[in-house]
KELUMDO-507629 format. One record per residue (C-alpha): residue number from 1; residue in one letter; x, y, z negated. Coordinates in steps of 0.1 Angstrom, whole numbers, padded with zeros to 4 digits, m for minus. Example, Ala and Ser with C-alpha at 12.3 -4.5 7.8 and 13.67 -1.06 7.14 Angstrom:
REM residues 2
(r 1, 'A', (0123, m0045, m0078))
(r 2, 'S', (0137, m0011, m0071))
REM end
This chain:
REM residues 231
(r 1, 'X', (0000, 0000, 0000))
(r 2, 'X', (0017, 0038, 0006))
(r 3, 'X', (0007, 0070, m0011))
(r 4, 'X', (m0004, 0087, 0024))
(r 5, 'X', (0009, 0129, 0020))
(r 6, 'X', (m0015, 0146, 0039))
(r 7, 'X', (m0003, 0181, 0056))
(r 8, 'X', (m0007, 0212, 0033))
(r 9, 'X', (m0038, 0229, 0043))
(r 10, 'X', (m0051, 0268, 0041))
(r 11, 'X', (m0087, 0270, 0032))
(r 12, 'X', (m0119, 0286, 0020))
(r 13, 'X', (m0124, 0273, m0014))
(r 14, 'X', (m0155, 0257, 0002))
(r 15, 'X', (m0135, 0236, 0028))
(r 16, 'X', (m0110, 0231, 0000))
(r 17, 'X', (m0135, 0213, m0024))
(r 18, 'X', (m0155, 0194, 0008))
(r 19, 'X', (m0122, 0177, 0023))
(r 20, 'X', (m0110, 0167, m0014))
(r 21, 'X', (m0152, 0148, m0015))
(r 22, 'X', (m0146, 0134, 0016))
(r 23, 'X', (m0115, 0115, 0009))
(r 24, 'X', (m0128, 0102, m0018))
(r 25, 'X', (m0158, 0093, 0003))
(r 26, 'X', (m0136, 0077, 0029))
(r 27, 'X', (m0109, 0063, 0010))
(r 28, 'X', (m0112, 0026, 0015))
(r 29, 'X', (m0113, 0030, 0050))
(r 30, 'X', (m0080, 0050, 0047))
(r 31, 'X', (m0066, 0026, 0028))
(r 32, 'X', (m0052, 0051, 0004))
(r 33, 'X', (m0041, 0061, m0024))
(r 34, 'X', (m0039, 0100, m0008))
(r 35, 'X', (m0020, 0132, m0022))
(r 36, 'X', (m0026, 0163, m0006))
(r 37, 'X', (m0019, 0199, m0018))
(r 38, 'X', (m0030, 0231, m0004))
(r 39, 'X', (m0039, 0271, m0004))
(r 40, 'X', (m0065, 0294, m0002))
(r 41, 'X', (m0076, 0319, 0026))
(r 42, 'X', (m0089, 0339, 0003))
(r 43, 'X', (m0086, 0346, m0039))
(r 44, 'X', (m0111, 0323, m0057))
(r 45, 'X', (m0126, 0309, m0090))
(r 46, 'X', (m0138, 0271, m0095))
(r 47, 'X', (m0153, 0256, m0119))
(r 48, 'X', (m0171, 0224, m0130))
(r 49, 'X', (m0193, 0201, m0113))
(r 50, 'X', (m0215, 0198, m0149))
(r 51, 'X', (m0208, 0238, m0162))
(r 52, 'X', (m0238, 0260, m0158))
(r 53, 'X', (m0236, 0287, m0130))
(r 54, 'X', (m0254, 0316, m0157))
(r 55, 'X', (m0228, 0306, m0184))
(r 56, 'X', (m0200, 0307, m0159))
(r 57, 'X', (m0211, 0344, m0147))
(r 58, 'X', (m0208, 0352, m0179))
(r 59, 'X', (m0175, 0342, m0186))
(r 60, 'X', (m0166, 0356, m0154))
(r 61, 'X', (m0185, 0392, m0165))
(r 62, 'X', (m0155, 0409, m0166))
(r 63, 'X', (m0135, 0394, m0139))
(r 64, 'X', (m0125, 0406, m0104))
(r 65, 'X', (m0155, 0394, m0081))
(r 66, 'X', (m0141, 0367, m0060))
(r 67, 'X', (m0151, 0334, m0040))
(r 68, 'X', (m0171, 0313, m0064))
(r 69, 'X', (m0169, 0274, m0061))
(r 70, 'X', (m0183, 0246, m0079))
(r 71, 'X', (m0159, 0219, m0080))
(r 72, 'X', (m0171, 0180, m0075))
(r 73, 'X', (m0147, 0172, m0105))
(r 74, 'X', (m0155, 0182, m0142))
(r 75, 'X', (m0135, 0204, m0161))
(r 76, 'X', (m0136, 0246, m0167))
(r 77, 'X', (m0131, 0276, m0150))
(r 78, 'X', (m0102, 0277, m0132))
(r 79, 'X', (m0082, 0310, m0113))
(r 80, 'X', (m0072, 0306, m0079))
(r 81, 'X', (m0049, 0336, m0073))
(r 82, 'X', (m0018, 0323, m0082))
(r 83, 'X', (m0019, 0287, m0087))
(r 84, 'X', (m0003, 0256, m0067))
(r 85, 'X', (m0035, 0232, m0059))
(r 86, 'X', (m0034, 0197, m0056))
(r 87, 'X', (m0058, 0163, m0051))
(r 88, 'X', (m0048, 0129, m0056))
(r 89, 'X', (m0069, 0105, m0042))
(r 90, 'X', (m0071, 0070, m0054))
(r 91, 'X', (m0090, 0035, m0040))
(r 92, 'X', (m0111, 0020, m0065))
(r 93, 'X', (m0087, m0009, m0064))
(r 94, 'X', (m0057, 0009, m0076))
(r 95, 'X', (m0054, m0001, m0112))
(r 96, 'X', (m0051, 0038, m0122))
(r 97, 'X', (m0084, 0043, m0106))
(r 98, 'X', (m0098, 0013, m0130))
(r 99, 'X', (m0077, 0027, m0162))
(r 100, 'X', (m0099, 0055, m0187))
(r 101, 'X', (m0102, 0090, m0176))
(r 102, 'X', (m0071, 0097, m0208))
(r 103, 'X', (m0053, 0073, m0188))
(r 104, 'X', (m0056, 0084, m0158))
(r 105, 'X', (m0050, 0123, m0165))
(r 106, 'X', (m0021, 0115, m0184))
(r 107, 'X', (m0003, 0093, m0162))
(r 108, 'X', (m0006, 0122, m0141))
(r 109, 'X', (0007, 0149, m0162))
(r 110, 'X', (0033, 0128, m0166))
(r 111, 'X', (0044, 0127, m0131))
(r 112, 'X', (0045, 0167, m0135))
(r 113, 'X', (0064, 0170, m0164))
(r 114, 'X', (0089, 0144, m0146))
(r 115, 'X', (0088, 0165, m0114))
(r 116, 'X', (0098, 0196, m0136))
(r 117, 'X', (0123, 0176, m0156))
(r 118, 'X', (0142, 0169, m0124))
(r 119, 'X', (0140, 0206, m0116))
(r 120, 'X', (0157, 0219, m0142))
(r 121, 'X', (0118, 0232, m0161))
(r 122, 'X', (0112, 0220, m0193))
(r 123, 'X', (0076, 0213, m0204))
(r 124, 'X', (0057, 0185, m0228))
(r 125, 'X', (0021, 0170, m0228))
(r 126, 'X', (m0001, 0189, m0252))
(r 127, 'X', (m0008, 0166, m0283))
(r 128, 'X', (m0044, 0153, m0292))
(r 129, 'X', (m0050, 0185, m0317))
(r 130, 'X', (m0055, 0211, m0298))
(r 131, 'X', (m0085, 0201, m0279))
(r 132, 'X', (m0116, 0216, m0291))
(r 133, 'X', (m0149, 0204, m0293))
(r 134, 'X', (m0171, 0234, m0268))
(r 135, 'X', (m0179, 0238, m0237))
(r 136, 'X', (m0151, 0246, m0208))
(r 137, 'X', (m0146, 0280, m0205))
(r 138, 'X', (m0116, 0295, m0186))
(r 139, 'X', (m0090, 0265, m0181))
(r 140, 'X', (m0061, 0281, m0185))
(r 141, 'X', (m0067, 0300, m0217))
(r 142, 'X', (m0078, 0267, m0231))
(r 143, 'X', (m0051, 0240, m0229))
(r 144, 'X', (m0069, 0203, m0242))
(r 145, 'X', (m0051, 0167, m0247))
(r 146, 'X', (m0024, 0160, m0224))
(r 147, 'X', (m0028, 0190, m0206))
(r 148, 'X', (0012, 0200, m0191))
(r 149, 'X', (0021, 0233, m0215))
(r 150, 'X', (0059, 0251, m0213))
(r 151, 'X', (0080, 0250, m0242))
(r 152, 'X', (0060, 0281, m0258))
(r 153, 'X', (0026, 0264, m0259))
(r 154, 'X', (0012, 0278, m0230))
(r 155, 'X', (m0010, 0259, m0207))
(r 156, 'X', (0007, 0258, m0171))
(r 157, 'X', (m0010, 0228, m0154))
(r 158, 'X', (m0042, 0212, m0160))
(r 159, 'X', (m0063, 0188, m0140))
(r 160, 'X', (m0101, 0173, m0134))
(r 161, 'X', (m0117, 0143, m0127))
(r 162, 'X', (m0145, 0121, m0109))
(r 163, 'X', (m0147, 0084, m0105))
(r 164, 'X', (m0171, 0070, m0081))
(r 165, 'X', (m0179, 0036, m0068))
(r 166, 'X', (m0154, 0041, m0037))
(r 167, 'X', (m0122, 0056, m0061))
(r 168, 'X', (m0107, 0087, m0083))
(r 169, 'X', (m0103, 0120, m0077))
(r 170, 'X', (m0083, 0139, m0096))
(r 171, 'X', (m0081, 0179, m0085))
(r 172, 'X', (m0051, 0193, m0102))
(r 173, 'X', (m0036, 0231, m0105))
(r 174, 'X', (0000, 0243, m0114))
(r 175, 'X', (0006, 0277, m0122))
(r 176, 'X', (0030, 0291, m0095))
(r 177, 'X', (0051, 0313, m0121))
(r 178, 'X', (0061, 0283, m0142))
(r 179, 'X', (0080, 0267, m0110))
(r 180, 'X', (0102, 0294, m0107))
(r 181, 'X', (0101, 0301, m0070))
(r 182, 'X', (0110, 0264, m0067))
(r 183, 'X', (0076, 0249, m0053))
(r 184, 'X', (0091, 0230, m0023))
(r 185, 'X', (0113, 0216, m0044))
(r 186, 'X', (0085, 0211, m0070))
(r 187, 'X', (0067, 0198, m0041))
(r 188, 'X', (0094, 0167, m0032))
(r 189, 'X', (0093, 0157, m0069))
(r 190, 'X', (0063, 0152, m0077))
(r 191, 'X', (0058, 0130, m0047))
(r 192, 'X', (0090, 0109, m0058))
(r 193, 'X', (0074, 0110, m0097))
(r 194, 'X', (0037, 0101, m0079))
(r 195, 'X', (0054, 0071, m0061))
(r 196, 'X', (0069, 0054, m0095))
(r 197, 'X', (0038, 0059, m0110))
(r 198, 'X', (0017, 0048, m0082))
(r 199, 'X', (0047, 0016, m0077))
(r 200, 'X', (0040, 0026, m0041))
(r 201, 'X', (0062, 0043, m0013))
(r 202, 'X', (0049, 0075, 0002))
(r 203, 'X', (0048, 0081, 0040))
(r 204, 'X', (0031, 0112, 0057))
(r 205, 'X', (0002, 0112, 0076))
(r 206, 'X', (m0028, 0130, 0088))
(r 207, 'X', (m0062, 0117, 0081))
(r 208, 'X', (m0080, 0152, 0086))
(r 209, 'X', (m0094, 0144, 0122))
(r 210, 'X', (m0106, 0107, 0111))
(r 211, 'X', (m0126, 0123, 0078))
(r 212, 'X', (m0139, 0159, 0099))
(r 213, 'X', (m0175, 0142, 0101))
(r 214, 'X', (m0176, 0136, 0062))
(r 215, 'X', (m0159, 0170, 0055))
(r 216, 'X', (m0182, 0190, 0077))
(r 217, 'X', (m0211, 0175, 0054))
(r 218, 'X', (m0196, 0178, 0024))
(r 219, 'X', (m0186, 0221, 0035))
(r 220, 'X', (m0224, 0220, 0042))
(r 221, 'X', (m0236, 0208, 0009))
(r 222, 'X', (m0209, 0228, m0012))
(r 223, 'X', (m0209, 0262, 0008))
(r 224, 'X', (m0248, 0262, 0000))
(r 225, 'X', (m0266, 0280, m0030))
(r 226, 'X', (m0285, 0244, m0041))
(r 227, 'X', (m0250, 0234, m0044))
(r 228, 'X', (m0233, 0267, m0061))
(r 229, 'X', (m0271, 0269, m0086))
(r 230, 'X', (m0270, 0233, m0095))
(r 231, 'X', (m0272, 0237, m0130))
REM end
């Protein structure tokens, strides 16, 4: 089995969210597991698949207005503006895709810190006690269990999650400052940490074209106001 890298992509947040759901959709077919990781056109928030829209505003009250996106993965509110996106995409066969959702999400973060380590960036999981029993507000304000902070305690990657009968996908984001202007080289060691932890080699391809039909769905449902009001 190889860890297929998909080409970086530049995106509406809408697009963004649509081709990460139709991986997932597709990824037996592909015969994955898939890591992709990509930009934004323009400035945006995302949030939650489960967080309420009026609660979200809210948070958001006094926030510069930009693209708004519910995610298909759980988790808070998370800024766009300066942030390195990623999605891992894994078959439902692939024993990480059959561990817990701690499991999983650590085993990731732990590739991070391993990339970092190998970069010369120092950073450590975030124990058990700092997670706190409320509702998601704005991710990176709020760092929970095993959630990748720097030396100082501050939160500087963070991830979410959503398991369906076809796989797992996990949607994770790095903040840009914390790699010290050394993202491509971030980039390279993360794939090498993903591949130990995935016991898989990695080998670049471009599934895009084969999942446009799915995508174009998917940018339908999640571009749309039923989608963005769901809760």
């Amino acid at each position: 089995m190889k860890l297929w890298i998909e080409p970086e992509k530049t995106t509406h947040a809408s697009r963004a969210m649509a081709i990460d759901r139709a991986l997932l959709e597709n990824i037996e077919s592909i015969n994955g597991p898939c890591f992709r990781h990509y930009t934004w056109k323009t400035p945006a928030w995302s949030f939650g698949y489960s967080q309420h829209i009026n609660e979200v505003r809210q948070t958001l009250k006094d926030k510069p207005v930009l693209e708004l996106v519910r995610r298909p993965t759980g988790g808070g509110i998370v800024s766009h503006q300066e942030d390195w996106t990623y999605a891992l995409i894994l078959p439902t066969q692939h024993p990480l895709a059959q561990s817990s959702a701690k499991e999983s999400y650590t085993a990731t973060h732990k590739a991070i810190i391993t990339a970092l380590n190998a970069i010369n960036i120092s950073s450590k999981l975030a124990p058990c006690n700092c997670e706190k029993a409320k509702k998601p507000g704005v991710c990176f304000n709020e760092p929970v269990a095993h959630d990748v902070l720097n030396l100082s305690g501050k939160k500087i990657a963070g991830a979410a999650q959503k398991r369906t009968r076809t796989g797992l996908l996990i949607q994770g984001s790095v903040e840009k400052s914390a790699l010290e202007g050394k993202e491509a080289l971030f980039v390279e060691t993360f794939i090498s940490a993903l591949e130990d932890t995935l016991q898989c080699s990695s080998e670049k391809h471009d599934h895009y074209t084969q999942i446009e039909t799915s995508t174009q769905s998917w940018e339908a449902t999640i571009s749309s106001d039923a989608w963005l009001n769901l809760r």
